[in-house]
C-alpha positions as CSV (number, residue, x, y, z in Angstrom):
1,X,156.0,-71.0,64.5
2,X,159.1,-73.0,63.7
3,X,161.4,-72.1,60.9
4,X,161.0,-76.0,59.1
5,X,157.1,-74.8,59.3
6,X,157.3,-71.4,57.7
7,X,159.3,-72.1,55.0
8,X,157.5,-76.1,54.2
9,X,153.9,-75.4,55.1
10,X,152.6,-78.0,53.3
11,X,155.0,-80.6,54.7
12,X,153.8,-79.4,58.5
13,X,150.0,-79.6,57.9
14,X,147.7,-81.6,59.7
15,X,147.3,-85.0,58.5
16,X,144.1,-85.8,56.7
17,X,141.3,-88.1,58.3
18,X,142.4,-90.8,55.9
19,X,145.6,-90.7,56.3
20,X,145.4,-90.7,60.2
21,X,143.2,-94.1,60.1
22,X,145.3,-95.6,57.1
23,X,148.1,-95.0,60.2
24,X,146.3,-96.6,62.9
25,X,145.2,-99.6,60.7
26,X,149.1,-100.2,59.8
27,X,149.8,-99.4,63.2
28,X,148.2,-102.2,64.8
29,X,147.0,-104.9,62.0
30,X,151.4,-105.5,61.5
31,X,151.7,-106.2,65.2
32,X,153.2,-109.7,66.1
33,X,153.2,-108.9,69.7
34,X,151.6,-106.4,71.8
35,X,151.4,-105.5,75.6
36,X,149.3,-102.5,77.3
37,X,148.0,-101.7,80.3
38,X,144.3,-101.1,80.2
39,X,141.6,-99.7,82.5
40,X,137.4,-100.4,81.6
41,X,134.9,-98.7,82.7
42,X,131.2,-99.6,82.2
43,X,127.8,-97.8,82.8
44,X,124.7,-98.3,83.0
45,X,121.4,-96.6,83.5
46,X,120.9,-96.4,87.1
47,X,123.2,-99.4,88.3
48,X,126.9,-98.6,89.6
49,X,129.6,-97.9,87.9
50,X,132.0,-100.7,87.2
51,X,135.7,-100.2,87.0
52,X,138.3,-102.6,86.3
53,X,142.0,-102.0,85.4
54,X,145.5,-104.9,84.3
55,X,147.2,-105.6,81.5
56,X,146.6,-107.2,78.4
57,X,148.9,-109.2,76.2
58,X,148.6,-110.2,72.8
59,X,150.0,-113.0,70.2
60,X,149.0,-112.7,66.9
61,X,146.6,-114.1,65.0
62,X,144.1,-114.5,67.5
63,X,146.2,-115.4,71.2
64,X,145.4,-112.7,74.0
65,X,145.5,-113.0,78.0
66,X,143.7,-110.0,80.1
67,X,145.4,-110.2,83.5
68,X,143.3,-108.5,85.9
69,X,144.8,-106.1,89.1
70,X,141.5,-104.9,89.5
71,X,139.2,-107.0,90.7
72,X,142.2,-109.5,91.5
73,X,142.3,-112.4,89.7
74,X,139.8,-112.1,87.4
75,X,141.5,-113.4,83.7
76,X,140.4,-113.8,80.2
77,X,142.7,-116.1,78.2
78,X,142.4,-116.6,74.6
79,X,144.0,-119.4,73.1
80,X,143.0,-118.9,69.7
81,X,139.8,-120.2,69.5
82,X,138.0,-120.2,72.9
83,X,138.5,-117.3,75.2
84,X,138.3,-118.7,78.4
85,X,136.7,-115.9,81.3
86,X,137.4,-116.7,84.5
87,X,136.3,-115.0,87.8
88,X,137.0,-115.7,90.5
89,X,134.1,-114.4,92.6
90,X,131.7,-117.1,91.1
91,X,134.4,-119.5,90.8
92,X,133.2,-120.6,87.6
93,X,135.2,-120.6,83.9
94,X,133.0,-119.7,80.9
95,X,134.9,-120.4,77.6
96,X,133.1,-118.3,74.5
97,X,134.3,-118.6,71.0
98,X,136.8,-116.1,69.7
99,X,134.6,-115.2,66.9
100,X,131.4,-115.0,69.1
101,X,132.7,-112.2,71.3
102,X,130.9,-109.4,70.4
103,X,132.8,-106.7,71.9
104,X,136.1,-108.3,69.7
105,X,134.0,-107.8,66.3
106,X,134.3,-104.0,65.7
107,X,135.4,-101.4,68.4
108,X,138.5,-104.0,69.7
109,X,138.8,-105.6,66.6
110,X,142.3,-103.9,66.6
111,X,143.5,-106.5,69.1
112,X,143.2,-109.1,66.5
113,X,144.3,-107.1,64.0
114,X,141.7,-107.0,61.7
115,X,140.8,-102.8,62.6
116,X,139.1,-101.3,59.2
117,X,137.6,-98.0,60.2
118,X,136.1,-97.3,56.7
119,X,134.6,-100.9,56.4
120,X,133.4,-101.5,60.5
121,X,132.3,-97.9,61.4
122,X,129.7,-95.0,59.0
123,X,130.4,-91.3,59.0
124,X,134.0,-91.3,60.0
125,X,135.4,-88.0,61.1
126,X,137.4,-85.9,63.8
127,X,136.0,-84.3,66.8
128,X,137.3,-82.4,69.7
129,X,136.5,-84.6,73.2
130,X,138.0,-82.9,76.4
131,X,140.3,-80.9,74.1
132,X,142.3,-83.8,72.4
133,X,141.5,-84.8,68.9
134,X,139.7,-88.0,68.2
135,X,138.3,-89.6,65.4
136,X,134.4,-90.3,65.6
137,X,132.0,-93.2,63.8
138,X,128.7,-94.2,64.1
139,X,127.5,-97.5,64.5
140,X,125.3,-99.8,61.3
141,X,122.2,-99.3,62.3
142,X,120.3,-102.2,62.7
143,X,123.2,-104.5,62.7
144,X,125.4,-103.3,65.8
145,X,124.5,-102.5,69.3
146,X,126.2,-99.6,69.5
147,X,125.6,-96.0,68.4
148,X,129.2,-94.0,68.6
149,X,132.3,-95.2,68.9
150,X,135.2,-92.7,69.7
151,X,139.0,-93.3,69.5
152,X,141.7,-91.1,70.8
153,X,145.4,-91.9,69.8
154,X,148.4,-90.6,70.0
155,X,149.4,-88.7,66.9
156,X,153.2,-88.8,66.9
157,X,153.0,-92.9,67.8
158,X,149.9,-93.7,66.3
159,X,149.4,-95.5,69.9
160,X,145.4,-95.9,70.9
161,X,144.9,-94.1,73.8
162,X,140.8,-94.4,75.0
163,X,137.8,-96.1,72.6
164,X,134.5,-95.1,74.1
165,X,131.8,-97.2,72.5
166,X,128.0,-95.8,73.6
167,X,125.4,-98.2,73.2
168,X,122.1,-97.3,71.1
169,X,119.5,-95.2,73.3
170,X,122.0,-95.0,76.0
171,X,121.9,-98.3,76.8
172,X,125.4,-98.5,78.2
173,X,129.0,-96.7,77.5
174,X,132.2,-98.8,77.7
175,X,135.5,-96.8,77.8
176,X,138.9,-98.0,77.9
177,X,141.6,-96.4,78.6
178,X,145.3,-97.5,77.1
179,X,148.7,-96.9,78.3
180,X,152.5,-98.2,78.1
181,X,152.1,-99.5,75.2
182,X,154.9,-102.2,73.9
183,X,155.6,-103.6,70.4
184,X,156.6,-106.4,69.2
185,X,157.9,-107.9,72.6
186,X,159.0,-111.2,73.4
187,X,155.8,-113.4,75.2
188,X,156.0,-116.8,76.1
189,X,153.6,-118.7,73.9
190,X,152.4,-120.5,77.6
191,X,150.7,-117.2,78.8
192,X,148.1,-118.0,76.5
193,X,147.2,-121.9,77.2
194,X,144.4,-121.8,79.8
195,X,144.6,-124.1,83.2
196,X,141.8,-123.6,85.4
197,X,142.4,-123.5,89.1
198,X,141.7,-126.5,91.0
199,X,137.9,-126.8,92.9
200,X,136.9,-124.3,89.9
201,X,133.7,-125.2,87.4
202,X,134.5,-125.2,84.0
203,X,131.2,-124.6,82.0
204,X,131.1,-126.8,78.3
205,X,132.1,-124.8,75.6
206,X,129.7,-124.0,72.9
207,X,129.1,-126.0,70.1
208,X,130.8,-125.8,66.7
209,X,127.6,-125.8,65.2
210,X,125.9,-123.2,67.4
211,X,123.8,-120.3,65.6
212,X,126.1,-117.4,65.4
């Protein structure tokens, strides 16, 4: 044990659960800027597994742009509003509303900055996954789709290291995986205005007035 420990225990202790996601919320809702490199994984019952790996910039309040390596060329750009999902195996662009993405509401809502664990998630609380230390919530039953979320962070940086979201009755799991993360860097506010490439089919956006 180090000297600093022995003789400040209290100082050294582990940091409460709300503490920890007080951290995380400050952590990321302060942002500006952010860039990350990102891997996804998705399963289903019975289907392949799909894997899919880039990196992922983000302008706050809402601006992000998912440039994928893996499969190539594949990009999601959000321009505030519409987030524009390209790919290029169906060469077809389908823009969705910002606020209609589903996966953006809860367990990435820290890419928007609006992460409240204690609010978004029930029964907070830590729990050892492959030996590292990750705090655990359950999903509102009848009202989200999934069942657990998990998140794994850093805890000298704070940094978000995997989210695993598992869908109710095993329906699917979702994990990403985060690394190199970057503060507060300088992005070009271009990256996030959306051309489609020539010959592709652009889809209409949904309406304003759509049911949500």
């Amino acid at each position: 044990m180090c000297l600093v420990c022995w003789f400040s225990l209290p100082a050294c202790a582990e940091p409460k659960l709300g503490e920890v996601l007080s951290g995380i919320e400050r952590h990321y809702n302060s942002l500006g800027t952010m860039r990350v490199e990102f891997s996804q994984t998705v399963e289903y019952p019975g289907r392949p597994r799909l894997h899919e790996r880039g990196t992922l910039s983000l302008l706050r309040p809402q601006k992000m742009r998912w440039d994928y390596r893996e499969p190539e060329g594949k990009l999601l750009v959000g321009d505030g509003d519409l987030l524009h999902m390209y790919n290029p195996r169906a060469n077809q662009v389908r823009p969705v509303r910002l606020d209609d993405t589903g996966d953006l509401r809860a367990p990435l809502s820290f890419l928007l900055g609006r992460l409240n664990f204690r609010r978004q998630f029930r029964d907070l609380r830590f729990e050892s996954i492959d030996g590292v230390k990750t705090i655990v919530g359950d999903g509102r039953r009848g009202k989200d789709p999934y069942e657990r979320v998990e998140f794994s962070y850093d805890p000298e940086t704070l940094d978000l290291k995997r989210l695993r979201v598992i869908g109710r009755d095993g329906t699917y799991t979702t994990t990403f995986a985060f690394a190199d993360e970057e503060r507060n860097v300088r992005l070009d506010e271009s990256l996030f205005v959306f051309e489609a490439p020539p010959g592709v089919e652009v889809l209409d956006p949904p309406s304003t007035g759509a049911a949500r």
